[in-house]
Structure formats: structure tokens, C-alpha cells
PDB file of N, CA, C and O in Angstrom:
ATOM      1  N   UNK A   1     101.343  -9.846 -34.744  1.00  0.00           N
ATOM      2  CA  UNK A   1     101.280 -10.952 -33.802  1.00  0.00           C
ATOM      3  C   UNK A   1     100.389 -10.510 -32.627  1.00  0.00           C
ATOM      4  O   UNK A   1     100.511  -9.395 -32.121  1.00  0.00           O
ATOM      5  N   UNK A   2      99.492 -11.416 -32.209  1.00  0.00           N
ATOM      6  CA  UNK A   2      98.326 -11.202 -31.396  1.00  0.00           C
ATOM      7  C   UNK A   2      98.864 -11.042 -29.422  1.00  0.00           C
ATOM      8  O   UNK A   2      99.986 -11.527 -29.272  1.00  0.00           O
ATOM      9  N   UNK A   3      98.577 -10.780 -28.789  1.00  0.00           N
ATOM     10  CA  UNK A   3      99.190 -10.711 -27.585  1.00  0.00           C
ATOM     11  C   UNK A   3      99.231 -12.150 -26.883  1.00  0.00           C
ATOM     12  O   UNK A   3      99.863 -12.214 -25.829  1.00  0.00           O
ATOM     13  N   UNK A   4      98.645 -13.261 -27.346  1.00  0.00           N
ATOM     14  CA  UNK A   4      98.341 -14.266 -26.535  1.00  0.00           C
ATOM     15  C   UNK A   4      99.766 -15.041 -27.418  1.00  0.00           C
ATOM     16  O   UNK A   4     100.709 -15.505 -26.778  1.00  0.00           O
ATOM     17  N   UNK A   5      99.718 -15.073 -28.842  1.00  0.00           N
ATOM     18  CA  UNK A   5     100.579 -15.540 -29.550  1.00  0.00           C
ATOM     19  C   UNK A   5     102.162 -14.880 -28.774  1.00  0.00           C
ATOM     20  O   UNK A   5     102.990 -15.703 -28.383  1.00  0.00           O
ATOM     21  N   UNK A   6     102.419 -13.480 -28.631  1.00  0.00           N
ATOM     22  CA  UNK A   6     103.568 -13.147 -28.059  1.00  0.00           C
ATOM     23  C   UNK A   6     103.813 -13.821 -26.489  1.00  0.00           C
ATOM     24  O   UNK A   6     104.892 -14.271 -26.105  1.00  0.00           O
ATOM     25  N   UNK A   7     102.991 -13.792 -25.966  1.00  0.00           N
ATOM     26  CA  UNK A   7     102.781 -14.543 -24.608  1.00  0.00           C
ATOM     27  C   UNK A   7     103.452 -15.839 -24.630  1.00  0.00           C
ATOM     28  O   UNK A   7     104.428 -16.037 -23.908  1.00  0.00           O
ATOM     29  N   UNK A   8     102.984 -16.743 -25.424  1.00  0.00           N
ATOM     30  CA  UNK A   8     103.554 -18.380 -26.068  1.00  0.00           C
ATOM     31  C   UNK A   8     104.956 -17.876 -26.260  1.00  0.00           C
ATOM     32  O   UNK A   8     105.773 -18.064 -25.359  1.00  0.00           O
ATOM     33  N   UNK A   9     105.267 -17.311 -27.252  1.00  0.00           N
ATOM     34  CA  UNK A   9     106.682 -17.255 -27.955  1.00  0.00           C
ATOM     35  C   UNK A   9     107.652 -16.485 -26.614  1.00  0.00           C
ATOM     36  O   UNK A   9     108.878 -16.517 -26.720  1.00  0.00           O
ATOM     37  N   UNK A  10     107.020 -15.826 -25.410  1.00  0.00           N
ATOM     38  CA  UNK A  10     108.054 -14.956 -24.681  1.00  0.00           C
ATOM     39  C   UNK A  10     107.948 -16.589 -23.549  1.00  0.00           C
ATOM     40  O   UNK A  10     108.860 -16.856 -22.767  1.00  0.00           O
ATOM     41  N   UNK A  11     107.268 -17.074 -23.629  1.00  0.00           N
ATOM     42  CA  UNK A  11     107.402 -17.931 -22.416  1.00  0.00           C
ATOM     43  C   UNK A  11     108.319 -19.305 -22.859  1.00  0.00           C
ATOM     44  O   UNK A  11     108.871 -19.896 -21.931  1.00  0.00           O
ATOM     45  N   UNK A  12     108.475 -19.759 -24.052  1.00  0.00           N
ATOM     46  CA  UNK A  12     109.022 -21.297 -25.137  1.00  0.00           C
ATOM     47  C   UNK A  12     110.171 -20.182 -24.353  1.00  0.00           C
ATOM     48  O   UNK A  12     110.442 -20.192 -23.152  1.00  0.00           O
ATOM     49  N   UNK A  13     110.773 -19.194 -25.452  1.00  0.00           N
ATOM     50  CA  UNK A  13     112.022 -18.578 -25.161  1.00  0.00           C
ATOM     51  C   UNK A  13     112.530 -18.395 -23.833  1.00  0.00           C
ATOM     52  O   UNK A  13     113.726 -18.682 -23.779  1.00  0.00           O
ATOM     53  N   UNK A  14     112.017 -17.998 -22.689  1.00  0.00           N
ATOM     54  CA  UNK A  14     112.194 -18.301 -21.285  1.00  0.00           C
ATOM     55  C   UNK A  14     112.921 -19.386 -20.717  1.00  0.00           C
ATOM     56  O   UNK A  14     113.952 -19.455 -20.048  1.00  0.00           O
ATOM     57  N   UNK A  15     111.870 -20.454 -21.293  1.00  0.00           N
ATOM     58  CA  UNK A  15     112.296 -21.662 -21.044  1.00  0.00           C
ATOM     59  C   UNK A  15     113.347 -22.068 -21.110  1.00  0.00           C
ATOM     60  O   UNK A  15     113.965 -22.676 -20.236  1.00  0.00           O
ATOM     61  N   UNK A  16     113.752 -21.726 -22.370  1.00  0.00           N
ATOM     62  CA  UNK A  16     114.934 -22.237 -23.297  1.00  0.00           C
ATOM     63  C   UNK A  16     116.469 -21.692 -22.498  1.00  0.00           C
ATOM     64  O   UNK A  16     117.618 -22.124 -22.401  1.00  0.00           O
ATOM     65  N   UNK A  17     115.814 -20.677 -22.094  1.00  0.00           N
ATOM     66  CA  UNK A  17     116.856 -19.937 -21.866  1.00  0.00           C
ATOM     67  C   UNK A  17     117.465 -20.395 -20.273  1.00  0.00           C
ATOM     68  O   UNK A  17     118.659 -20.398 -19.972  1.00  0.00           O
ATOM     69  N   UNK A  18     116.381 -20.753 -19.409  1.00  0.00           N
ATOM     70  CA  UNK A  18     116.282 -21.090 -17.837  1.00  0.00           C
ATOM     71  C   UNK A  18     117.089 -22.776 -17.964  1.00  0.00           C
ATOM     72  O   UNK A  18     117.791 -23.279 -17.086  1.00  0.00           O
ATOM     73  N   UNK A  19     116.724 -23.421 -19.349  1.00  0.00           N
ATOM     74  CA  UNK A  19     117.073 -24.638 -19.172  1.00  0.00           C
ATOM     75  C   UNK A  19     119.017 -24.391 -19.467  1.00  0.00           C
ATOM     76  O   UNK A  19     119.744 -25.380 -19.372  1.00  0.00           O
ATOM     77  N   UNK A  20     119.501 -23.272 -19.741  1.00  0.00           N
ATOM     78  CA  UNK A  20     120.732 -23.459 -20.042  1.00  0.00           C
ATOM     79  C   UNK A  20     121.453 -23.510 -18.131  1.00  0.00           C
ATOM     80  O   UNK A  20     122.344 -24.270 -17.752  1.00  0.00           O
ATOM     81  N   UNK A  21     120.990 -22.855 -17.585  1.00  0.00           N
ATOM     82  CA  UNK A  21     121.348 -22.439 -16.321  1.00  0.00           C
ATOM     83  C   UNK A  21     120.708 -23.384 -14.716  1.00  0.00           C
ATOM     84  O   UNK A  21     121.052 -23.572 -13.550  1.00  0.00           O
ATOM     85  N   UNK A  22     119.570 -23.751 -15.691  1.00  0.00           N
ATOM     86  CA  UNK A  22     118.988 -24.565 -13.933  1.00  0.00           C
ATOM     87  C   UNK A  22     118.559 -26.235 -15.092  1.00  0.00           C
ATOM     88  O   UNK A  22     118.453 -26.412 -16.305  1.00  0.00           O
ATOM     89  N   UNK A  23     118.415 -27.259 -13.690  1.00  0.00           N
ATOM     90  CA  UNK A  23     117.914 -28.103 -14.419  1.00  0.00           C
ATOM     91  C   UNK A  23     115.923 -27.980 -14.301  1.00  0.00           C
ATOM     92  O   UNK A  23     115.296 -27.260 -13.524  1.00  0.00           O
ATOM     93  N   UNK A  24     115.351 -28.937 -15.344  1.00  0.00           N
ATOM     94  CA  UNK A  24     114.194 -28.963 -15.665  1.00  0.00           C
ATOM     95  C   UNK A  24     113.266 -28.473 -14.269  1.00  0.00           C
ATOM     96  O   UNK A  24     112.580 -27.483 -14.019  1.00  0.00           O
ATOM     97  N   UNK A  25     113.699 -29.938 -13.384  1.00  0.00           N
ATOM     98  CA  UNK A  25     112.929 -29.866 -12.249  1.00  0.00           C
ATOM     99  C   UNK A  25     112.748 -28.947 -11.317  1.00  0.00           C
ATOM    100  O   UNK A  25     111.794 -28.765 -10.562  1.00  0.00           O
ATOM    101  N   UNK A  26     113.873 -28.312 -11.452  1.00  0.00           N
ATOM    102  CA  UNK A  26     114.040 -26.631 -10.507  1.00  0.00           C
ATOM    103  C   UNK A  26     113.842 -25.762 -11.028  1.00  0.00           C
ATOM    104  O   UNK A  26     114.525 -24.750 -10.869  1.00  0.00           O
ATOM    105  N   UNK A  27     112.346 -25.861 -12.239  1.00  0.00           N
ATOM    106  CA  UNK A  27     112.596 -24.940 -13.066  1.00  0.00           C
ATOM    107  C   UNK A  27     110.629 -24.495 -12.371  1.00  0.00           C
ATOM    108  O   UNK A  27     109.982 -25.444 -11.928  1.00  0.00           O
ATOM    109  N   UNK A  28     110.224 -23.618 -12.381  1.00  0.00           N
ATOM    110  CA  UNK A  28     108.512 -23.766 -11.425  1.00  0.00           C
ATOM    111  C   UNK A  28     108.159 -22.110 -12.930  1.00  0.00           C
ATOM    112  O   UNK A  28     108.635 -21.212 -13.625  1.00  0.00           O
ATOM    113  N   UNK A  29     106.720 -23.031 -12.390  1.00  0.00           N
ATOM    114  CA  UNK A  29     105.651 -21.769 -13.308  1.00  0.00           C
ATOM    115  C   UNK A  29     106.077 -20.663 -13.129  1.00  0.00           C
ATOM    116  O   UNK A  29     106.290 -19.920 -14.087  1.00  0.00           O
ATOM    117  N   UNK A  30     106.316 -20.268 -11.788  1.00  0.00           N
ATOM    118  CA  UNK A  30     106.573 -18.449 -11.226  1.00  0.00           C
ATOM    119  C   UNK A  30     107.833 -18.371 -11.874  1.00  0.00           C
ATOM    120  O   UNK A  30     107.726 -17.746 -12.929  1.00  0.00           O
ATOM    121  N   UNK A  31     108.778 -18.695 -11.688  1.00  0.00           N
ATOM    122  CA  UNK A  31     110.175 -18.432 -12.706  1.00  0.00           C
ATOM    123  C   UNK A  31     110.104 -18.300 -13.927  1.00  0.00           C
ATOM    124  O   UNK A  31     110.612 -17.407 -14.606  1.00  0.00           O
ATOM    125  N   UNK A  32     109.236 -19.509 -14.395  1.00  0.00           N
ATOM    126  CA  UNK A  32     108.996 -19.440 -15.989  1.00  0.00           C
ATOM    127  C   UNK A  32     108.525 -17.598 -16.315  1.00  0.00           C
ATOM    128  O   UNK A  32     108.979 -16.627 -16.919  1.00  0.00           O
ATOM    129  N   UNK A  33     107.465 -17.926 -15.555  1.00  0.00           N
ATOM    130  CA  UNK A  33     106.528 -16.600 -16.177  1.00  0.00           C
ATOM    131  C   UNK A  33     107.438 -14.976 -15.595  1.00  0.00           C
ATOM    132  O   UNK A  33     107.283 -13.863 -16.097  1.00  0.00           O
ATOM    133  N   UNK A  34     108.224 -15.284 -14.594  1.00  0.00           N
ATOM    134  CA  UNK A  34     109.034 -13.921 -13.940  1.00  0.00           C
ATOM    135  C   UNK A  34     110.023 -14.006 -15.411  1.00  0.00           C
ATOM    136  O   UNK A  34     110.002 -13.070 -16.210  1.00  0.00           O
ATOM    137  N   UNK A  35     110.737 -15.040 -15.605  1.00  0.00           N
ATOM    138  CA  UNK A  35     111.525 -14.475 -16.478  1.00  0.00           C
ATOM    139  C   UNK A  35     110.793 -14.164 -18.381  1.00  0.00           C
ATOM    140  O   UNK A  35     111.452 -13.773 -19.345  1.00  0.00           O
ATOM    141  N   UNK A  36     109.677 -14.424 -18.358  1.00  0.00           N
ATOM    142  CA  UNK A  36     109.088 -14.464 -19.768  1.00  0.00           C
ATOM    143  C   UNK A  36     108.939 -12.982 -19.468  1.00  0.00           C
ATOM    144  O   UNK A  36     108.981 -12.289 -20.485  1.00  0.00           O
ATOM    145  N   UNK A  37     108.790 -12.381 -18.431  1.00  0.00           N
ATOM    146  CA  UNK A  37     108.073 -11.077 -18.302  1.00  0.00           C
ATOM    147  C   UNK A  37     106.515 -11.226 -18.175  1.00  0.00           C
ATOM    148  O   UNK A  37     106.006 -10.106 -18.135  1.00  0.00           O
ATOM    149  N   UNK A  38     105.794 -12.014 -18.116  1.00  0.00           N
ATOM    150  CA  UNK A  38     104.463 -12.019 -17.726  1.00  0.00           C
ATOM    151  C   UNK A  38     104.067 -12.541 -16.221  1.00  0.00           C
ATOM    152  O   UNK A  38     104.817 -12.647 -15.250  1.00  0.00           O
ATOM    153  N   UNK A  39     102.451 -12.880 -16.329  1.00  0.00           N
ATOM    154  CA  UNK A  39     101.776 -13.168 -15.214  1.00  0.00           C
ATOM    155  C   UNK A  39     102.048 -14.542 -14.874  1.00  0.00           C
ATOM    156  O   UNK A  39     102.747 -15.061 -15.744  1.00  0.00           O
ATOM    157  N   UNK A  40     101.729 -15.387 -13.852  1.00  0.00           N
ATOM    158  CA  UNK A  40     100.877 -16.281 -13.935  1.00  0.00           C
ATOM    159  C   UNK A  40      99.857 -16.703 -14.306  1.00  0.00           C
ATOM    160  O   UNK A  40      99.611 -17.871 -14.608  1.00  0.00           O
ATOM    161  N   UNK A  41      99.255 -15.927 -14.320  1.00  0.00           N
ATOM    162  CA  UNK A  41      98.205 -16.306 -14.856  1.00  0.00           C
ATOM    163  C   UNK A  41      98.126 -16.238 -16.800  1.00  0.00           C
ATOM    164  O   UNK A  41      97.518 -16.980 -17.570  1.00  0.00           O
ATOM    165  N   UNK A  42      98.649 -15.526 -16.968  1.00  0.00           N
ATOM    166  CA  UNK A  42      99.206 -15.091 -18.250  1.00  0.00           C
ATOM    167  C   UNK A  42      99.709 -16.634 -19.030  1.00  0.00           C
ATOM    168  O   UNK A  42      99.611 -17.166 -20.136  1.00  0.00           O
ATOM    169  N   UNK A  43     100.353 -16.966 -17.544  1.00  0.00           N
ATOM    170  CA  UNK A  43     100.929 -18.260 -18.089  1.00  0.00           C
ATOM    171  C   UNK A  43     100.136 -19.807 -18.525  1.00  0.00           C
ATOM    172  O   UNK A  43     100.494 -20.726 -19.262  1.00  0.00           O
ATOM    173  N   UNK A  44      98.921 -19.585 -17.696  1.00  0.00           N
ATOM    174  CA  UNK A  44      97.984 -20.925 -17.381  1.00  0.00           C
ATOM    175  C   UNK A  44      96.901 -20.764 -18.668  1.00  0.00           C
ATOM    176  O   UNK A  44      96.515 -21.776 -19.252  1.00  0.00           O
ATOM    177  N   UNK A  45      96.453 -19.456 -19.058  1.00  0.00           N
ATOM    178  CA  UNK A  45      95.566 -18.972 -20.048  1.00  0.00           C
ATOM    179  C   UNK A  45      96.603 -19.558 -21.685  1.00  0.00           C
ATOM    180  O   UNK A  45      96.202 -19.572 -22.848  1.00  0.00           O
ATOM    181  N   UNK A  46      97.686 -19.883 -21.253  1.00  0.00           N
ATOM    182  CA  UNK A  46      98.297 -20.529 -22.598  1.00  0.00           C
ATOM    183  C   UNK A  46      98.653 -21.666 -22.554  1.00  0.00           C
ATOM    184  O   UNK A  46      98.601 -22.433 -23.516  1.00  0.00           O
ATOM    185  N   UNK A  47      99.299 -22.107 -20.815  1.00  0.00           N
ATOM    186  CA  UNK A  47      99.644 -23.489 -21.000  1.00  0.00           C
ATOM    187  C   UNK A  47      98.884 -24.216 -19.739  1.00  0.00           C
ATOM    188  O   UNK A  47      98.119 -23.800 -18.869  1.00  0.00           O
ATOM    189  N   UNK A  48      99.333 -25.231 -19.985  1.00  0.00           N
ATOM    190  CA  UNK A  48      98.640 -26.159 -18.435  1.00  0.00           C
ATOM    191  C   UNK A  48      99.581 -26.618 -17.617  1.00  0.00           C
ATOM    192  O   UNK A  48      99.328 -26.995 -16.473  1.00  0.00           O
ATOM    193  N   UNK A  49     100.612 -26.623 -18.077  1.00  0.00           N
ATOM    194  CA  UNK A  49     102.033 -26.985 -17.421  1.00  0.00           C
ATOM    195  C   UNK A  49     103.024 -26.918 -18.251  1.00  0.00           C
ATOM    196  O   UNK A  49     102.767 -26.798 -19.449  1.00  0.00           O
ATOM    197  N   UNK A  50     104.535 -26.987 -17.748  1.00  0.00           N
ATOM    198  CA  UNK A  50     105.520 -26.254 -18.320  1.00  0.00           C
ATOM    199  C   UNK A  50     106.047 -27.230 -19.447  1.00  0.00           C
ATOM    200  O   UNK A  50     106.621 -26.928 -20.493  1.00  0.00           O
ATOM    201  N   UNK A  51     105.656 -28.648 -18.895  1.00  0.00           N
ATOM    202  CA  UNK A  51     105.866 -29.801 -19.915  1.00  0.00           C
ATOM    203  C   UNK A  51     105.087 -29.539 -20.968  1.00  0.00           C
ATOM    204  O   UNK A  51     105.597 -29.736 -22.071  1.00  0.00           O
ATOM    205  N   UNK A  52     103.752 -29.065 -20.915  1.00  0.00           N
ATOM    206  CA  UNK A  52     102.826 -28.591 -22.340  1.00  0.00           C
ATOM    207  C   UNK A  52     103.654 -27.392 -23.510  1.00  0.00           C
ATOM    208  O   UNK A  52     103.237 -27.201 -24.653  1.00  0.00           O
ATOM    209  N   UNK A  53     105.174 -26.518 -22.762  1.00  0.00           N
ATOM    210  CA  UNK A  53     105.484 -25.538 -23.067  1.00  0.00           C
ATOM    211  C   UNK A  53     106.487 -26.693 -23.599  1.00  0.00           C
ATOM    212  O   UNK A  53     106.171 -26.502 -24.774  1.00  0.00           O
ATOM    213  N   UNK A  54     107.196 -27.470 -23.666  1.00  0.00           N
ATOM    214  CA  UNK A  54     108.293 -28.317 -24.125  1.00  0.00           C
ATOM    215  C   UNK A  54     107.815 -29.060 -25.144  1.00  0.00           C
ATOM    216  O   UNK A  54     108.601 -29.271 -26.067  1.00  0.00           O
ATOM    217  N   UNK A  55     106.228 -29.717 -25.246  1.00  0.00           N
ATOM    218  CA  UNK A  55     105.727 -30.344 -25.841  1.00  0.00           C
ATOM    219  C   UNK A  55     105.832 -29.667 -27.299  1.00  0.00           C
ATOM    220  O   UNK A  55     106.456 -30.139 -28.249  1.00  0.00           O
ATOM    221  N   UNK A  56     104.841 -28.053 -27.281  1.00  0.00           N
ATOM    222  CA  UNK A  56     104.391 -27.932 -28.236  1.00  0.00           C
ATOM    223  C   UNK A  56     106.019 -26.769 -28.835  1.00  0.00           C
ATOM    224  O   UNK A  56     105.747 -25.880 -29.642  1.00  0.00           O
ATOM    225  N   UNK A  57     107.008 -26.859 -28.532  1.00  0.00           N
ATOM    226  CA  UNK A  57     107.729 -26.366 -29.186  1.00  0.00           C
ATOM    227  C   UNK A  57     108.713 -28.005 -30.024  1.00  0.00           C
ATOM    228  O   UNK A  57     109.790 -27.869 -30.604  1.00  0.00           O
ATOM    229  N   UNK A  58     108.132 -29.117 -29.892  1.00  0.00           N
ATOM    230  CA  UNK A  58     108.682 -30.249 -30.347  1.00  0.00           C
ATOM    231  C   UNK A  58     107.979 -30.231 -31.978  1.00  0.00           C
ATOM    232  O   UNK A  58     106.927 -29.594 -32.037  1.00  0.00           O
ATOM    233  N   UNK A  59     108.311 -30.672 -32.895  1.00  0.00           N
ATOM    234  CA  UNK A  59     107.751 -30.479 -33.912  1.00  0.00           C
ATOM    235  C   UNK A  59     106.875 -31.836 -34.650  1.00  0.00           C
ATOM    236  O   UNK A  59     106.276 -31.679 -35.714  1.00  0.00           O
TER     237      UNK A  59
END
């Protein structure tokens, strides 16, 4: 698995995980990406917003 691909999959899982504990709207890029373990920027080079991260884990 490529580093950009682990990047995607550590940040969906983040998510998932932030949505058990906070709601959506109190949920911000910097949290996302503090708890994925990456950058910000890390984060924007994969998504465009956190709704794009909800989108593409929809099937």
C-alpha cells in the first residue's frame, strides 16, 4: 500500500472514529488530521474537505 493510499485509509478511519464521540460539525480538518496521525496538509493533498472524506467512503 502506497503512502498516499495509507494517508486516505488513516484519515476515513479517524473520522469514523471522531464521529462516535463529537458531532459532525465540531468535527475541523486539524482534528481530523491530529487524530489520523498526519499533516494538514497531508490532509488537503487527498481531500478537499472532510465531507469529500464521507463521500468517498459511501459506496
Amino acid at each position: 500500500m502506497d503512502k498516499a493510499t495509507q494517508s486516505k485509509e488513516r484519515i476515513s478511519e479517524a473520522l469514523l472514529h471522531l464521529l462516535r464521540t463529537t458531532p459532525y460539525t465540531d468535527i475541523t480538518v486539524q482534528s481530523l488530521a491530529d487524530c489520523a496521525g498526519v499533516s494538514r496538509m497531508s490532509f488537503y493533498r487527498n481531500f478537499d474537505s472532510k465531507d469529500e472524506v464521507i463521500a468517498q467512503r459511501q459506496p
